[in-house]
N, C-alpha and C positions, 0 to 999 in steps of 0.2 A: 143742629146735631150737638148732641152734648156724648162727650168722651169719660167712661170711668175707668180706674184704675186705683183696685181695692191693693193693700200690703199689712202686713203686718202680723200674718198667717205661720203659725209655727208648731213642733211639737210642745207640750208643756203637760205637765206634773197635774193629775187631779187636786183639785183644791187652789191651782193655780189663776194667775190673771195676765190677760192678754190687751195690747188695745191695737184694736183692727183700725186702719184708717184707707178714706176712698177720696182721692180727689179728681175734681171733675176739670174739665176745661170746654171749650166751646160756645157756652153760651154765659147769657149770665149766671150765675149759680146761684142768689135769692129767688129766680125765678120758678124755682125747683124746689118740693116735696122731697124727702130724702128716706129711702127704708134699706134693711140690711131683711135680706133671707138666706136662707140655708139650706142644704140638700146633701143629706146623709146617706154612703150606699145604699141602693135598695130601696130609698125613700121617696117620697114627692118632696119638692120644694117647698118648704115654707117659710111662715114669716115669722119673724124674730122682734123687730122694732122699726120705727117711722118717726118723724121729724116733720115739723112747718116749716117753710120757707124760713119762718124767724126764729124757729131753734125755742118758740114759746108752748105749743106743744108737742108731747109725745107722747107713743101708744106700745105696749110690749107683747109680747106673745105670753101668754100664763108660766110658760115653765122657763121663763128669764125673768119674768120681774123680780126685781129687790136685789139681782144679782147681776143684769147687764144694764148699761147707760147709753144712749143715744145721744151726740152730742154733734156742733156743726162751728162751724169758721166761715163765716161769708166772704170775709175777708182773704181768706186762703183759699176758699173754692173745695172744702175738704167737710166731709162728714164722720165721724168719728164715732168706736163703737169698744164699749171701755167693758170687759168682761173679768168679772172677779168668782171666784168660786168652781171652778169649770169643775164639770163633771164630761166623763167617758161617753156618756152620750150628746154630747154638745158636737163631739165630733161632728165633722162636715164642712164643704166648700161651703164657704161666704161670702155672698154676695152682695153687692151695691145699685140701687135702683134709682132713677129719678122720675117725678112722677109733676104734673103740672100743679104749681101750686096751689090752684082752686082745691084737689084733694086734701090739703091739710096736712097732711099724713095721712096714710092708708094703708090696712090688714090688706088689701086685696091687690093679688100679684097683676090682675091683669090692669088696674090703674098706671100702671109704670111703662114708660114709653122708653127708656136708656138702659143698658146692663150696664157690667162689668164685667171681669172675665173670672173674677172669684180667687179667693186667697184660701189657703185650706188650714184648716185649726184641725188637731189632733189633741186630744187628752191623754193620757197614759193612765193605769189604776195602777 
Protein backbone atom coordinates (compact mmCIF):
# COMPACT_ATOMS: atom_id res chain seq x y z
CA UNK A 1 0.00 0.00 0.00
CA UNK A 2 1.46 3.21 -0.81
CA UNK A 3 -0.18 6.44 0.77
CA UNK A 4 -0.25 10.05 -1.20
CA UNK A 5 -0.73 13.22 0.10
CA UNK A 6 -0.54 16.03 -2.67
CA UNK A 7 -0.05 20.07 -1.00
CA UNK A 8 0.80 22.91 -2.28
CA UNK A 9 -2.64 23.95 -3.98
CA UNK A 10 -3.63 27.56 -3.86
CA UNK A 11 -5.36 30.55 -5.44
CA UNK A 12 -2.81 32.44 -7.66
CA UNK A 13 -2.66 35.25 -10.33
CA UNK A 14 -2.77 34.24 -14.06
CA UNK A 15 0.70 34.25 -15.38
CA UNK A 16 1.48 32.99 -11.97
CA UNK A 17 3.62 29.86 -10.64
CA UNK A 18 2.90 27.31 -8.31
CA UNK A 19 4.82 24.13 -7.20
CA UNK A 20 2.44 21.24 -6.17
CA UNK A 21 4.35 18.66 -4.12
CA UNK A 22 2.99 14.74 -3.31
CA UNK A 23 4.72 12.68 -0.84
CA UNK A 24 4.29 9.20 -0.68
CA UNK A 25 4.98 6.84 2.28
CA UNK A 26 4.36 3.10 2.55
CA UNK A 27 6.31 1.38 0.33
CA UNK A 28 9.37 2.08 -1.23
CA UNK A 29 9.01 5.06 -3.35
CA UNK A 30 11.87 4.20 -6.38
CA UNK A 31 9.53 1.36 -6.75
CA UNK A 32 6.95 3.65 -8.27
CA UNK A 33 6.11 5.46 -11.53
CA UNK A 34 4.86 8.84 -10.57
CA UNK A 35 2.11 11.01 -12.70
CA UNK A 36 0.10 14.21 -11.70
CA UNK A 37 -3.67 14.55 -13.34
CA UNK A 38 -6.34 16.88 -13.03
CA UNK A 39 -10.04 17.33 -13.06
CA UNK A 40 -11.60 20.56 -13.91
CA UNK A 41 -15.50 21.03 -13.10
CA UNK A 42 -17.57 19.52 -15.38
CA UNK A 43 -14.43 17.64 -16.86
CA UNK A 44 -12.98 14.20 -17.10
CA UNK A 45 -9.68 13.58 -15.46
CA UNK A 46 -6.77 13.94 -17.23
CA UNK A 47 -3.33 13.65 -17.41
CA UNK A 48 -1.02 16.46 -17.00
CA UNK A 49 2.58 14.67 -16.59
CA UNK A 50 4.54 11.30 -15.55
CA UNK A 51 7.86 10.47 -14.19
CA UNK A 52 10.26 6.97 -14.07
CA UNK A 53 11.00 5.58 -10.99
CA UNK A 54 14.54 7.38 -11.68
CA UNK A 55 13.20 10.94 -12.36
CA UNK A 56 15.17 10.07 -16.01
CA UNK A 57 12.28 10.24 -17.95
CA UNK A 58 9.29 12.30 -18.35
CA UNK A 59 6.12 12.62 -20.51
CA UNK A 60 3.63 15.95 -20.41
CA UNK A 61 0.18 16.49 -21.57
CA UNK A 62 0.34 19.05 -24.81
CA UNK A 63 -1.20 21.98 -23.25
CA UNK A 64 1.62 22.03 -20.25
CA UNK A 65 4.62 21.40 -22.03
CA UNK A 66 7.27 24.02 -21.87
CA UNK A 67 5.31 25.35 -18.95
CA UNK A 68 4.91 22.69 -16.24
CA UNK A 69 8.01 20.32 -14.64
CA UNK A 70 7.72 16.91 -13.24
CA UNK A 71 10.27 16.33 -10.79
CA UNK A 72 10.94 13.55 -7.98
CA UNK A 73 13.26 13.08 -4.53
CA UNK A 74 13.58 9.45 -3.94
CA UNK A 75 15.20 10.29 -1.12
CA UNK A 76 12.27 12.32 0.38
CA UNK A 77 9.56 10.04 -1.00
CA UNK A 78 8.06 13.23 -2.75
CA UNK A 79 7.16 13.90 -6.36
CA UNK A 80 7.07 17.36 -7.44
CA UNK A 81 5.17 19.34 -9.88
CA UNK A 82 6.62 22.97 -10.62
CA UNK A 83 3.96 25.10 -12.62
CA UNK A 84 4.91 28.43 -14.30
CA UNK A 85 2.76 30.40 -16.37
CA UNK A 86 -0.70 29.28 -15.28
CA UNK A 87 -3.47 30.24 -17.10
CA UNK A 88 -7.55 30.34 -15.88
CA UNK A 89 -7.97 27.10 -17.40
CA UNK A 90 -5.25 25.14 -15.57
CA UNK A 91 -7.76 25.46 -12.91
CA UNK A 92 -8.60 22.06 -11.32
CA UNK A 93 -8.02 19.43 -8.50
CA UNK A 94 -4.55 17.86 -8.71
CA UNK A 95 -3.79 14.83 -8.40
CA UNK A 96 -1.00 12.38 -7.52
CA UNK A 97 -0.68 8.86 -8.87
CA UNK A 98 1.68 5.94 -8.57
CA UNK A 99 1.90 3.52 -11.03
CA UNK A 100 4.42 0.15 -11.01
CA UNK A 101 7.51 0.98 -12.33
CA UNK A 102 7.69 -1.24 -15.30
CA UNK A 103 5.28 1.66 -16.67
CA UNK A 104 7.97 4.04 -17.01
CA UNK A 105 5.77 6.82 -16.68
CA UNK A 106 2.28 6.72 -18.09
CA UNK A 107 -0.55 9.02 -20.09
CA UNK A 108 -2.92 6.35 -19.07
CA UNK A 109 -4.99 6.86 -15.74
CA UNK A 110 -5.88 3.35 -15.60
CA UNK A 111 -1.91 2.16 -15.11
CA UNK A 112 -1.98 3.72 -11.60
CA UNK A 113 -2.73 1.65 -8.80
CA UNK A 114 -2.39 4.71 -5.62
CA UNK A 115 -4.32 8.18 -5.63
CA UNK A 116 -4.18 10.98 -3.65
CA UNK A 117 -6.83 13.00 -2.42
CA UNK A 118 -5.99 16.12 -4.59
CA UNK A 119 -4.82 19.72 -3.85
CA UNK A 120 -6.90 22.30 -5.82
CA UNK A 121 -5.12 25.04 -7.99
CA UNK A 122 -7.22 28.09 -8.96
CA UNK A 123 -6.05 30.72 -11.37
CA UNK A 124 -7.54 34.07 -11.35
CA UNK A 125 -7.74 36.33 -14.93
Amino acid sequence: QVHLVESGGRLVQAGGSLRLSCAASGRTFSDYAMGWFRQAPGKEREFVAAISWSGSVTYYADSVRGRFTISRDNAKATVYLHMNSLKPEDTALYYCAAAGREYGGSRNQNDYRYWGQGTQVTVSS
